[in-house]
GURO-704654 format. One record per atom (N, C-alpha, C, CB): residue in three letters; x, y, z. Coordinates in steps of 0.2 Angstrom, whole numbers, plus 5000, padded with zeros to 4 digits. Glycine has a CB too. Example, Ala and Ser with C-alpha at 12.3 -4.5 7.8 and 13.67 -1.06 7.14 Angstrom:
<recs>
ALA506649725039 ALA506249785039 ALA506649845039 ALA505749785045 SER506449895035 SER506849955036 SER506450005039 SER507049975029 
</recs>
This chain:
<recs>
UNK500449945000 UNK500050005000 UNK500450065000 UNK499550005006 UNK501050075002 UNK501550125004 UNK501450164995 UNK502550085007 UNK501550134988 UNK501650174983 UNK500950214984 UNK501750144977 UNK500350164986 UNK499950214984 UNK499550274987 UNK499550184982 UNK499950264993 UNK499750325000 UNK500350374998 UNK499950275011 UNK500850364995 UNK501450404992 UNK501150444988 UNK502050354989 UNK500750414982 UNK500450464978 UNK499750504980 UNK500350434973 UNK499450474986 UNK499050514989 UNK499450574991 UNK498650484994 UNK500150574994 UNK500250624996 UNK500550684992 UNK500450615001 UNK500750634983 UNK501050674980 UNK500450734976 UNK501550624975 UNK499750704978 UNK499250734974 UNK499150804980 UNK498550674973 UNK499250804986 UNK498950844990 UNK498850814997 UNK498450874987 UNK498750734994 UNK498250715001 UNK498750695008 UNK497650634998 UNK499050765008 UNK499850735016 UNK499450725021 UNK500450805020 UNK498850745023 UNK498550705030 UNK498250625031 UNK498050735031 UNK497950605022 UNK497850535023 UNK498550495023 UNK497350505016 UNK499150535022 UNK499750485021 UNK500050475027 UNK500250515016 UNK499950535030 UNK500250525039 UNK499550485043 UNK500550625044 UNK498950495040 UNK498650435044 UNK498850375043 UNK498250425043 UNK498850335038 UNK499050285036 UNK499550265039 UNK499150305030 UNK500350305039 UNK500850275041 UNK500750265050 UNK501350315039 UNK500350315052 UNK500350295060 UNK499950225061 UNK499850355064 UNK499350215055 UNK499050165058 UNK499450105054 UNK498150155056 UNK499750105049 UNK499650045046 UNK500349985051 UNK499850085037 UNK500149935050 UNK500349865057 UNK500849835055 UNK499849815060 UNK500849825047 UNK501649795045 UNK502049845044 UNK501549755039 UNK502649805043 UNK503049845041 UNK503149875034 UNK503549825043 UNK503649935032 UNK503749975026 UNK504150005025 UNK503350005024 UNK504250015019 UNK504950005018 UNK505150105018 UNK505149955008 UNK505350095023 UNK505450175029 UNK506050205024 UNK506050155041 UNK506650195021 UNK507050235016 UNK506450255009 UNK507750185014 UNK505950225006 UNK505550255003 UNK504950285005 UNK505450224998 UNK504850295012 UNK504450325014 UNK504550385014 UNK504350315018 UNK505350415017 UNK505450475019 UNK505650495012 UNK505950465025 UNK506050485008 UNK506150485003 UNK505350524998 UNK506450415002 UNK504850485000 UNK504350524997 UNK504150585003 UNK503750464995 UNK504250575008 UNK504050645010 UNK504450705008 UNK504150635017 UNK505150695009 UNK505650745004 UNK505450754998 UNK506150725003 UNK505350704993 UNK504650754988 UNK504350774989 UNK504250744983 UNK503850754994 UNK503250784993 UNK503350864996 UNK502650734998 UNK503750895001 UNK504150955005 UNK504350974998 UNK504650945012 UNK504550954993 UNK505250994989 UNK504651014983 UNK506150924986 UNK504250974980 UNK503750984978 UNK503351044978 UNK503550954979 UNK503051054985 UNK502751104989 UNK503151154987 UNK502651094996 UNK503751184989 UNK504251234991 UNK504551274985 UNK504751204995 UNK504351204981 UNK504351234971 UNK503851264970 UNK504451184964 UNK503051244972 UNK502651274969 UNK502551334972 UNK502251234968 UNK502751334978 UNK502751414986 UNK503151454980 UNK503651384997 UNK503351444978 UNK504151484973 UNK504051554979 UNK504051524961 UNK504651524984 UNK504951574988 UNK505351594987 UNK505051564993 UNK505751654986 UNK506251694986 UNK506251724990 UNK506351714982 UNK507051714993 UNK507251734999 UNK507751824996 UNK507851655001 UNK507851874998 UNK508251924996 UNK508851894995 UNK508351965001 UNK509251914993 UNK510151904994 UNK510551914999 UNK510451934990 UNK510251985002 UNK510551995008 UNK510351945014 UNK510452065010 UNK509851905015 UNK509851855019 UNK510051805019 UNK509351845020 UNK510051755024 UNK510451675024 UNK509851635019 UNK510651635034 UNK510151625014 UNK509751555008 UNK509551525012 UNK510251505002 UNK508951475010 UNK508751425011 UNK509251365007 UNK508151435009 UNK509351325011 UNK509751275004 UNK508951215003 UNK510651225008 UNK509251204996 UNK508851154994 UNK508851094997 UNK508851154989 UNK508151074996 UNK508150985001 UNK508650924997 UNK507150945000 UNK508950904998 UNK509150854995 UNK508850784989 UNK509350835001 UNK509250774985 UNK508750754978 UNK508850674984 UNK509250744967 UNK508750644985 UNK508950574991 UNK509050574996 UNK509350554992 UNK508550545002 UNK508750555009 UNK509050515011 UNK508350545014 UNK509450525015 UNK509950475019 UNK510250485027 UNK510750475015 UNK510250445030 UNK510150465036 UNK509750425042 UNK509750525035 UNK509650435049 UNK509450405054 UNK508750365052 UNK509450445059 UNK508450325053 UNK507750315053 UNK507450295061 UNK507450255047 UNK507050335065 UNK506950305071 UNK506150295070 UNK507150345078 UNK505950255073 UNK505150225075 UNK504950255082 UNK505150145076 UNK504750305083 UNK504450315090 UNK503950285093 UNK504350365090 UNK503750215089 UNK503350155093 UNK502950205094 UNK503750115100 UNK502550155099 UNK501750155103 UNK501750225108 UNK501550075109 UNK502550285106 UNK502750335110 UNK502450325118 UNK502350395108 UNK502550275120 UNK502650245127 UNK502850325133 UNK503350165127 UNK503250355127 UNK503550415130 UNK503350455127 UNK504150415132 UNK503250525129 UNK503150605125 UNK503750635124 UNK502650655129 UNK504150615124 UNK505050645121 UNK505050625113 UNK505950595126 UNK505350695112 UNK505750655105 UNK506050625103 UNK505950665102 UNK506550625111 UNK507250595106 UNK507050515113 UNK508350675108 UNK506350485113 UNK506250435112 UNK506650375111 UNK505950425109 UNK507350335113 UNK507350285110 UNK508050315106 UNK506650255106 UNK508150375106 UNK508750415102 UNK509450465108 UNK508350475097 UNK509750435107 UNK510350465109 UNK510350515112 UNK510750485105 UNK510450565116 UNK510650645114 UNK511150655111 UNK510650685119 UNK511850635111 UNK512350665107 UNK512250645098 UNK513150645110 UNK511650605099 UNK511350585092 UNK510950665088 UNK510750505093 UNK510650685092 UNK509850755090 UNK510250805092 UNK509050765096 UNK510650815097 UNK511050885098 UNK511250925089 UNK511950855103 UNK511450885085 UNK511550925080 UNK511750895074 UNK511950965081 UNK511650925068 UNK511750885061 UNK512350845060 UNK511750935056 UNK513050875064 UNK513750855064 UNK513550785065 UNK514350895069 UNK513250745071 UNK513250675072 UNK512650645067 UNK513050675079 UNK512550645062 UNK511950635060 UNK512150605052 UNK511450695062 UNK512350545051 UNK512650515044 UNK512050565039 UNK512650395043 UNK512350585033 UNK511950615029 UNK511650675029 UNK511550575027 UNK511650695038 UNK511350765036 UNK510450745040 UNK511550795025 UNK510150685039 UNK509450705041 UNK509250655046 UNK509050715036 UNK508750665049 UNK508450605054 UNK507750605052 UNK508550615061 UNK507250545052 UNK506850545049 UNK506450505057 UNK506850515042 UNK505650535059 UNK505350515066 UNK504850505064 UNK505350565072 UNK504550435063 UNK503950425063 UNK503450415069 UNK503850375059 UNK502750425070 UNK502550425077 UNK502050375075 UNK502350495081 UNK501950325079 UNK501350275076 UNK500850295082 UNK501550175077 UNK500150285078 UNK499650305083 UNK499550355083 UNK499550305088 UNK499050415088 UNK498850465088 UNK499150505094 UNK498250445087 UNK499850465098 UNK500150485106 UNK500250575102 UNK501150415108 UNK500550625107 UNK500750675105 UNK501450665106 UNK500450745107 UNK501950715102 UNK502750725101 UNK502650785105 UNK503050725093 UNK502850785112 UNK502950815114 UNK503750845119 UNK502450805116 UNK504050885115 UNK504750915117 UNK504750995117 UNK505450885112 UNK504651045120 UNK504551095119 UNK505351145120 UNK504051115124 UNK505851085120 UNK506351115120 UNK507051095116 UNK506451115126 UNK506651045114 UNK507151015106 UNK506951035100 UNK507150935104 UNK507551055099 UNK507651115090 UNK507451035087 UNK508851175086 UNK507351065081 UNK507550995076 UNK507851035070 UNK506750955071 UNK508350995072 UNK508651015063 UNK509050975056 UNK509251065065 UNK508650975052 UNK508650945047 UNK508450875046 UNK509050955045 UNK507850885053 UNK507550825051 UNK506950805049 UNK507650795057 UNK506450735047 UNK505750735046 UNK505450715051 UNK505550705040 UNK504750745054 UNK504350715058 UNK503550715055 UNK504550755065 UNK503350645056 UNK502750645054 UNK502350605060 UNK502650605047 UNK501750635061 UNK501150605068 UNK500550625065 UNK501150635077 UNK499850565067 UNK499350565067 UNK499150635073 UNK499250495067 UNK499750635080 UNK499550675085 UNK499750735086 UNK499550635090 UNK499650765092 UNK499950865091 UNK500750855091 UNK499650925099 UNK500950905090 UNK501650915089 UNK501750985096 UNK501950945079 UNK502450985101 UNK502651055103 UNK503351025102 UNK502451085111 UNK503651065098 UNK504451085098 UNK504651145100 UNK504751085092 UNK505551145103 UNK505851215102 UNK505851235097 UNK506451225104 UNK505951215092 UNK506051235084 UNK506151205080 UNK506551275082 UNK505951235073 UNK506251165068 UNK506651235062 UNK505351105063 UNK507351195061 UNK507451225055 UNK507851195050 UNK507851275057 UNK507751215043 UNK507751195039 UNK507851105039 UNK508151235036 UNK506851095042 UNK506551015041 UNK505951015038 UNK506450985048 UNK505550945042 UNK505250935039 UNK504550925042 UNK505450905035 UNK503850945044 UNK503450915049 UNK502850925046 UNK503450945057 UNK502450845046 UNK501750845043 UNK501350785049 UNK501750805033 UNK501050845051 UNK500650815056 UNK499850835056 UNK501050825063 UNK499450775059 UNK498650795060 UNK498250825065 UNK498450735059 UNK498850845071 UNK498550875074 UNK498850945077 UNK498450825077 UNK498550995081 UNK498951055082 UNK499451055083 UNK498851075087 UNK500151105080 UNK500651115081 UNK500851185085 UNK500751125075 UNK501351165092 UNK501651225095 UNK502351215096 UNK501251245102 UNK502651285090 UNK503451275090 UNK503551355092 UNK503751245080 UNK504151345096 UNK504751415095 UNK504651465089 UNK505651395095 UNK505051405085 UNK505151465077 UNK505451415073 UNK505751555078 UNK505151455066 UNK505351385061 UNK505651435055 UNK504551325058 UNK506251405055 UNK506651445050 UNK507051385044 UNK507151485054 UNK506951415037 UNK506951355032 UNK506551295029 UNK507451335033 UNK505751285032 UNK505551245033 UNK504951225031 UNK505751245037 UNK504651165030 UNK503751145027 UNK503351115032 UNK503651085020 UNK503151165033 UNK502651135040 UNK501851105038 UNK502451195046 UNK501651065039 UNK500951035034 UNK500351015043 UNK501150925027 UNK499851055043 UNK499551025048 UNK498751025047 UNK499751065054 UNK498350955050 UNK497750955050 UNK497551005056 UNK497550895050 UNK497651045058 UNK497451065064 UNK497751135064 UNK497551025070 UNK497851165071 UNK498051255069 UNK499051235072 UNK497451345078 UNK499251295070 UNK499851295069 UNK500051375078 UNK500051305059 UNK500351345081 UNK500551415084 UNK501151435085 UNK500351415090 UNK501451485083 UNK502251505081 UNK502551545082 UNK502351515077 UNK502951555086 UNK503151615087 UNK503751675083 UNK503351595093 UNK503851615077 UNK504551665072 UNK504451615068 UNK505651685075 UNK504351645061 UNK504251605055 UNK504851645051 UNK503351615052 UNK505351605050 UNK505851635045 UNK505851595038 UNK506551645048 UNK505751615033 UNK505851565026 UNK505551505025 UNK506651545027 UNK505051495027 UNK504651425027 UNK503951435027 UNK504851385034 UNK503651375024 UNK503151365021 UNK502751325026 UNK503251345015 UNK502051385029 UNK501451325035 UNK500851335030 UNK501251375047 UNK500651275030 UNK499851245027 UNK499551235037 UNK499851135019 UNK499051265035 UNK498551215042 UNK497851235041 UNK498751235052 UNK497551195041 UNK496651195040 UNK496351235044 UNK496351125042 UNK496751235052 UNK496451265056 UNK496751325056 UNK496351245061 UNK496651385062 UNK497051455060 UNK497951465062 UNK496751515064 UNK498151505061 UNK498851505062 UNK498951575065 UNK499351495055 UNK499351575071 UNK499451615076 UNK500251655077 UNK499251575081 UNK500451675075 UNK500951735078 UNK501051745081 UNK500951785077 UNK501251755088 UNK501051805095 UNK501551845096 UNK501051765101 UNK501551905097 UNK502051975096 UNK502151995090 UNK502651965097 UNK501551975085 UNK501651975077 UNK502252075076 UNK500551985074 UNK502652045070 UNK503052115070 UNK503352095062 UNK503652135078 UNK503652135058 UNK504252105052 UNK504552075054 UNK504752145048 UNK505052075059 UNK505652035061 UNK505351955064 UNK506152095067 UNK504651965065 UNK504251885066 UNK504151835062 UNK503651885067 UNK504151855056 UNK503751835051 UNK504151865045 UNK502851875051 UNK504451845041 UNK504951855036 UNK504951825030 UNK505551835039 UNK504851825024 UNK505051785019 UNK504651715018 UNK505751785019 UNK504151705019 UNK503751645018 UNK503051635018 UNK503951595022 UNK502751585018 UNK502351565013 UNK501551555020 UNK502751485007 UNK501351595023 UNK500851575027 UNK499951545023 UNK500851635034 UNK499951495024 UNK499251465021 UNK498951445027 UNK499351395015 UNK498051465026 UNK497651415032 UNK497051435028 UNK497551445040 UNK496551365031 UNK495651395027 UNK495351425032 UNK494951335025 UNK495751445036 UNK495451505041 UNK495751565041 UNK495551485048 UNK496151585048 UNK496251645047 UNK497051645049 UNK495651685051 UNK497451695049 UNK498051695053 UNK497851745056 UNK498651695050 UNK498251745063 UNK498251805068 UNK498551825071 UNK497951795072 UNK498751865075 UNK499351895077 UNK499351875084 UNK499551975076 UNK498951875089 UNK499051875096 UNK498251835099 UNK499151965099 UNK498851765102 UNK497951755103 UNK497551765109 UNK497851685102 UNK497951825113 UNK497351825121 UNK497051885119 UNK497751845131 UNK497051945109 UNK496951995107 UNK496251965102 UNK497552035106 UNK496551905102 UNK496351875093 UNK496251925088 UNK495551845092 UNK496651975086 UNK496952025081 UNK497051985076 UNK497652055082 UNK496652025069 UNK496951995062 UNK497552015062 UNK496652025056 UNK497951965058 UNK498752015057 UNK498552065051 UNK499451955053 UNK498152045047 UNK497852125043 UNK497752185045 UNK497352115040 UNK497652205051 UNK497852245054 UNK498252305056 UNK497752235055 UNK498852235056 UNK499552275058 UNK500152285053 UNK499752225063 UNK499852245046 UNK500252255041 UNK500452315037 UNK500052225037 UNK501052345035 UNK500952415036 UNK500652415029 UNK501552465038 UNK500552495027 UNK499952515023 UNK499952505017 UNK499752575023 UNK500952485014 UNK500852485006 UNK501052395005 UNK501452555001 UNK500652345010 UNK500552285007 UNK500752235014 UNK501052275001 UNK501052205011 UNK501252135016 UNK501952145018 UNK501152055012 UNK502252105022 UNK502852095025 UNK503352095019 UNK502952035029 UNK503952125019 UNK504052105014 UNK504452035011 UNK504352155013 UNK504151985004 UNK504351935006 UNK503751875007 UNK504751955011 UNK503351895010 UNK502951845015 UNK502151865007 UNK502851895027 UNK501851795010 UNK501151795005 UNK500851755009 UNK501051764998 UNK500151755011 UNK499651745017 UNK499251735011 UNK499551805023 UNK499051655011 UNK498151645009 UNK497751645017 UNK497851545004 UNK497251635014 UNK496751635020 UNK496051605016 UNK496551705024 UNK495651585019 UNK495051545017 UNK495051495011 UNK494551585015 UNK495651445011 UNK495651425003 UNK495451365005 UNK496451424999 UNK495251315000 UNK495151245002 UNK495751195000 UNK494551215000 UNK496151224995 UNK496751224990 UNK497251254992 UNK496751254985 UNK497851224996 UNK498451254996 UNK499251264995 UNK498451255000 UNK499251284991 UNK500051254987 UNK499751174985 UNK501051254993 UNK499251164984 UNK499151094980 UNK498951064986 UNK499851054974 UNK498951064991 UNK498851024998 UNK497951014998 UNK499251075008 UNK497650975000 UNK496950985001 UNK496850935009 UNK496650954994 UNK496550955012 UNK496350915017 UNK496050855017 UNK496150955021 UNK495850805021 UNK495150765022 UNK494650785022 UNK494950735027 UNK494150785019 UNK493350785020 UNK493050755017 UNK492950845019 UNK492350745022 UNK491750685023 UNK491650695016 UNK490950695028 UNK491450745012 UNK491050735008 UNK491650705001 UNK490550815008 UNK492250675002 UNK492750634998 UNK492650584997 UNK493450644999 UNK492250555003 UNK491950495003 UNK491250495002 UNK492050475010 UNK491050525001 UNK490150545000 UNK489650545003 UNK489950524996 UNK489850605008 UNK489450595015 UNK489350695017 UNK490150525024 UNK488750695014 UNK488350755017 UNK488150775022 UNK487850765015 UNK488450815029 UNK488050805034 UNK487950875037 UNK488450755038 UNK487750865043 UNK487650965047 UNK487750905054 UNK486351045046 UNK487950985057 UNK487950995067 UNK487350965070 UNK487851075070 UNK487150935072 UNK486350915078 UNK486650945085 UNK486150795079 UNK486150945088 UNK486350955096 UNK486550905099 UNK485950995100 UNK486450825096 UNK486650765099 UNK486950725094 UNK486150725102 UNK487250755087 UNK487650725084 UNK487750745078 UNK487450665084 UNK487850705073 UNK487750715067 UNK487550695060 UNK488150725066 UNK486850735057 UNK486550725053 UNK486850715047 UNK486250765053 UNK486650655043 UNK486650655035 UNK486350695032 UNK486650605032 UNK486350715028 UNK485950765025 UNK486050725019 UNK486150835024 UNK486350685015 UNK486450665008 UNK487050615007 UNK486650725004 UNK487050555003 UNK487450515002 UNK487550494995 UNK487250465005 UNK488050514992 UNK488250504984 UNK487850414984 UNK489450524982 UNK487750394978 UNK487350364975 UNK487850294973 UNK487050414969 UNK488150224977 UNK488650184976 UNK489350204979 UNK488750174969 UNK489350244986 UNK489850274989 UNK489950204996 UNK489650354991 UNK490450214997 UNK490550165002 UNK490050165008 UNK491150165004 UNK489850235012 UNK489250235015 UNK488950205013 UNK488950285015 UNK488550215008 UNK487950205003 UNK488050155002 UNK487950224997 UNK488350095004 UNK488350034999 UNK488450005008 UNK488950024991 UNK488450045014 UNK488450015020 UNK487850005022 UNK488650025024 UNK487350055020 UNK486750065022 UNK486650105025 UNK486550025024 UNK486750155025 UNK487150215030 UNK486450285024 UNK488450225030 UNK486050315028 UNK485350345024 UNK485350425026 UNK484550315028 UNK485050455022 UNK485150515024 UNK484650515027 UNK485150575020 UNK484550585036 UNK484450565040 UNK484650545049 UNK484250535036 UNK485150495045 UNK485350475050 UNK485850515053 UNK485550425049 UNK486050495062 UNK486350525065 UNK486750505069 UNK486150555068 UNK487450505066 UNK488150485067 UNK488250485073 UNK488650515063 UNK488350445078 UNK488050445088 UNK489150415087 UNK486850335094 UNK489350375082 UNK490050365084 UNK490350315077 UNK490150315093 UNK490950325079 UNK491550295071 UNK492050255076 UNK492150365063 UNK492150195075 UNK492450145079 UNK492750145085 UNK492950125076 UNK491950175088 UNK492150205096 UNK492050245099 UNK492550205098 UNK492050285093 UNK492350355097 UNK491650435093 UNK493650375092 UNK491550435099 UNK490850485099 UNK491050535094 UNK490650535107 UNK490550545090 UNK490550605084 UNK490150645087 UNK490350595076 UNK490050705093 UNK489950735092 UNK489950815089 UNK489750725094 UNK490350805085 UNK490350865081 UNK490850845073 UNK490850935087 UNK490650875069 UNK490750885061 UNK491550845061 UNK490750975057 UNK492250895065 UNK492850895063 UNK492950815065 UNK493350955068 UNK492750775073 UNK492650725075 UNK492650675070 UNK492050735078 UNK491950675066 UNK491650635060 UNK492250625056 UNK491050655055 UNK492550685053 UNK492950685047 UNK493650645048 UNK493250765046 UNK493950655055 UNK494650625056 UNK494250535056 UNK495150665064 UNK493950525060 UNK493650445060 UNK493550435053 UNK492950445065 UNK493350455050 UNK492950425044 UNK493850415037 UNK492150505041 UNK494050475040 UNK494950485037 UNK495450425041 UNK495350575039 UNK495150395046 UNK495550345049 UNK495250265048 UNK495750365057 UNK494450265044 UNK494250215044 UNK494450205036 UNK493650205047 UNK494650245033 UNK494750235025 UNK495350225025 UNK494650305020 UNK496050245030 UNK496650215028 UNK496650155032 UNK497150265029 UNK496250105036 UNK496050055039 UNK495750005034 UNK495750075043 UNK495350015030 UNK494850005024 UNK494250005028 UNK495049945019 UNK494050015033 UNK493449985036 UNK493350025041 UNK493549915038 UNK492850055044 UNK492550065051 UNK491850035053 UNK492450125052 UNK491750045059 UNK491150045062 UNK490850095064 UNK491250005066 UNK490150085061 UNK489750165061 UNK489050165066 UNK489450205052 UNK489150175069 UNK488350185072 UNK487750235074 UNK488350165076 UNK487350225071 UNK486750275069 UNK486250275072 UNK486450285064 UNK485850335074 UNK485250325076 UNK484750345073 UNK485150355081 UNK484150285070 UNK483950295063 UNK483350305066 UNK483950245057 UNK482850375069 UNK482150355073 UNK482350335079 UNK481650305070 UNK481850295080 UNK481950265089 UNK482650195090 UNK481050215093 UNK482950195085 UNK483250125084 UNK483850165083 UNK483050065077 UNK484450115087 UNK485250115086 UNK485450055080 UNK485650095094 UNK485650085074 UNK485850045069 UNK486550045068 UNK485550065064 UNK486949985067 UNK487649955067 UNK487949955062 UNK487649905070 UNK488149995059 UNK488649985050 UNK489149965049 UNK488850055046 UNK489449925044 UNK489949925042 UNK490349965037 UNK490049885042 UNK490650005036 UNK490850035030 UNK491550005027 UNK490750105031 UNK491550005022 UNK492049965019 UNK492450005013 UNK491649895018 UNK493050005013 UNK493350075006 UNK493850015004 UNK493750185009 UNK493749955005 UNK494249884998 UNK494149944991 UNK493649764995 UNK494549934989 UNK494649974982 UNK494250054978 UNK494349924977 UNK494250064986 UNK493950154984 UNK494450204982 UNK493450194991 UNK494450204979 UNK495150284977 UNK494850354977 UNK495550274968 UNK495150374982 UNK495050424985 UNK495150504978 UNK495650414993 UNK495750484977 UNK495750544970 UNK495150534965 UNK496450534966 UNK494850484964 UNK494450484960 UNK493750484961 UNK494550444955 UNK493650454970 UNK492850464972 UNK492650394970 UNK492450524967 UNK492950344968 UNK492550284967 UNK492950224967 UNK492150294960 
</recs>
């Protein structure tokens, strides 16, 4: 399955691919994993087309071949990074054959080090991320991100990003992206994307539009906001699977089911109200999305509805559904 989760992510889809790898129970072949994650970051960073001044420190380019540590951070039994790793191993690039270190996180545990830089390494998790910093690396993760400052680098998140110095580097996150002390010297030369909003301070919740001075943007720096499209990244959603739904005050309504969709072909009706996905209570939209994104890289969940007065028990099943084409 590894090529074909590889090309989900070469399409945009980097969150079904870091699911995947957290859930998936055999092993895979980890040098072409990381290797496709380094496309998929070098990819992005070409289509960002960042340019850096001259008078600043270059970004160097990502390497055409990863080579370098590979560590498994297992069932993260522990919340450290350096998990299972050395310290005079993370202390810095000089100990590090080839220049990179690649951290996968199995499961949904969080990576939690709020005082380890990373540098030039890849980290991917299904769960939140806190670092001191990352610079010129790599992090695609599904759940909130809170880093120091990230300089040279591609940050990919299903969830919001919080940051305190963004130099030279390219953040996608679904959810919003936060600045705090927003100022030029914060925020420098790179590429901020969210389908929300970015914000400068969050005990003010200030646009950063506000504070940008009058004849444009930072200089250097480009800011989307509200996209569903980001430098080619696209997130999960229900409705990729073909599942229409709205908010209830006890769960979540279908409103509509594409016509031979895997739903659809579970028995799953419009109507119904999504009470949980292999366990775990949906009550709210975001809830549904990631469960339904963790039963597709699984091939299977379990859904259960309240259809009227009756609790009804689904199987949904995605053997051979392909997600880029909907069918």
């Amino acid at each position: 399955s590894l090529p074909r989760y590889l090309e989900y992510g070469r399409k945009g889809r980097v969150d079904v691919l870091v699911e995947w790898v957290a859930t998936v129970k055999t092993e895979i072949d980890e040098e072409a994993y990381w290797q496709g994650v380094m496309d998929i970051a070098r990819e992005i960073r070409e289509r960002s087309k960042l340019v850096v001044k001259e008078s600043e420190k270059p970004v160097r380019p990502l390497p055409a071949t990863f080579r370098g540590f590979l560590i498994d951070l297992g069932a993260l039994r522990s919340d450290r990074l350096d998990y299972r790793v050395k310290p005079e191993d993370i202390a810095g690039r000089e100990g590090i054959p080839g220049g990179w270190i690649g951290f996968v996180s199995r499961g949904q545990g969080s990576v939690n080090d709020g005082r380890f830089p990373m540098n030039n390494c890849m980290l991917t998790t299904a769960g939140t991320v806190k670092l001191g910093g990352a610079s010129e690396s790599i992090v695609f993760a599904n759940g909130d991100i809170s880093i120091n400052g990230v300089s040279g680098s591609v940050v990919i998140c299903d969830g919001g990003i919080d940051c305190k110095k963004v130099w030279h580097s390219i953040l996608i996150a679904r959810q919003a992206i936060v600045v705090p002390r927003y100022s030029e010297e914060r925020v420098r030369a790179s590429r901020l994307c969210t389908e929300q909003r970015v914000r400068s301070e969050s005990a003010a919740d200030k646009d950063m539009r506000s504070k940008r001075p009058a004849k444009g943007l930072i200089p250097g720096t480009e800011i989307t906001e509200g996209q569903p499209v980001m430098l080619g990244v696209r997130f999960f959603e229900i409705a990729d699977v073909g599942v229409e739904a709205s908010a209830t005050n006890d769960g979540v309504r279908v409103d509509k089911i594409a016509p031979r969709s895997p739903p659809a072909k579970a028995g799953l009706q419009a109507g119904d109200v999504v009470l949980s996905v292999d366990g775990a209570k949906c009550a709210d939209m975001d809830t549904l999305r990631r469960q339904l994104r963790r039963a597709f890289v699984q091939d299977e969940g379990r859904i259960s509805v309240r259809r009227g007065d009756k609790i009804v028990e689904l199987t949904i099943e995605f053997y051979g559904f392909d997600l880029l084409k909907g069918k």
